[in-house]
N, C-alpha and C positions, 0 to 999 in steps of 0.2 A: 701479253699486254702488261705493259708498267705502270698503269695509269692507277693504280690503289692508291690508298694513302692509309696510313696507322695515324690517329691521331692520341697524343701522348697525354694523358691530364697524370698529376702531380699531386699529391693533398700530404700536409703534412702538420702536426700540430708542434706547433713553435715555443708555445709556455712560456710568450714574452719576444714581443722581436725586435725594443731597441737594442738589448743585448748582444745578439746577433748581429746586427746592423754596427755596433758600435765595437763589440768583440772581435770577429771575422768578416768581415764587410765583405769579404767575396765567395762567403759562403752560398750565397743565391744566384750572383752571375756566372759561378762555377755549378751550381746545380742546373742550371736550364740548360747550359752550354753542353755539358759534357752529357747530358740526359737526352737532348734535343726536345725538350718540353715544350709542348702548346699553351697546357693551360695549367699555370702551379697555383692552388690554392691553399690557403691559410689559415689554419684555426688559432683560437687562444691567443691571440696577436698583442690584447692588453695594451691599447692604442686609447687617448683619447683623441678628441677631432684637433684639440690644442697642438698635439705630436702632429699629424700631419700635415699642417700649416707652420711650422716651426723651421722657419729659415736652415737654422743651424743643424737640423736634424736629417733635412733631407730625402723624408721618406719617403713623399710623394711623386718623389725622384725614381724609386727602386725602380730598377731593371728598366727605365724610360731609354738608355744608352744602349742596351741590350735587344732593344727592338719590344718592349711591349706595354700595354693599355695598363694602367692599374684602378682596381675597384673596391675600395675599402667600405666596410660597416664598423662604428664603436657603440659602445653603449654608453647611453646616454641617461639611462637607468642608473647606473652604477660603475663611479670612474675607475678605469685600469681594469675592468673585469670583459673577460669574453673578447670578442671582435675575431672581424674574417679580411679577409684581402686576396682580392681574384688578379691574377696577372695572365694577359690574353696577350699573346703572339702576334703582331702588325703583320 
């Protein structure tokens, strides 16, 4: 019977991830892809809500091409500190 399934989750802490996004941009569509990742999630993201509404930036873009949901949290507390970003497999 074939019928299992492995489901893959991903966690990785980023310590900033315009840089990423604006350094190697295909550092995350190359990590799911080649990983076969369900579910990659995100620490340290150091987003505020500004970044992901930012046209120019993009983010709330990531990995939408790739086939998946994304779910950010910033702090609101304290700008550019902390934050998560769950990306879920369609």
């Amino acid at each position: 019977d074939d019928s299992s399934y492995t489901l893959k989750i991903c966690s990785w802490n980023v310590a900033g991830l315009r840089a990423i996004l604006r350094n190697q941009p295909k550092t995350l569509p190359n990590l799911v892809k080649d990983h076969n990742i369900d579910i990659l999630c995100l620490q340290e993201t150091k987003l505020q809500e500004s970044h992901l509404n930012d046209p120019k930036l993009h983010i709330r873009s990531t990995l939408d091409e790739d086939g998946y949901d994304s779910y950010w949290s910033c702090s609101t507390t304290k700008k550019g500190y902390s934050g998560t970003a769950v990306f879920v497999k369609r």
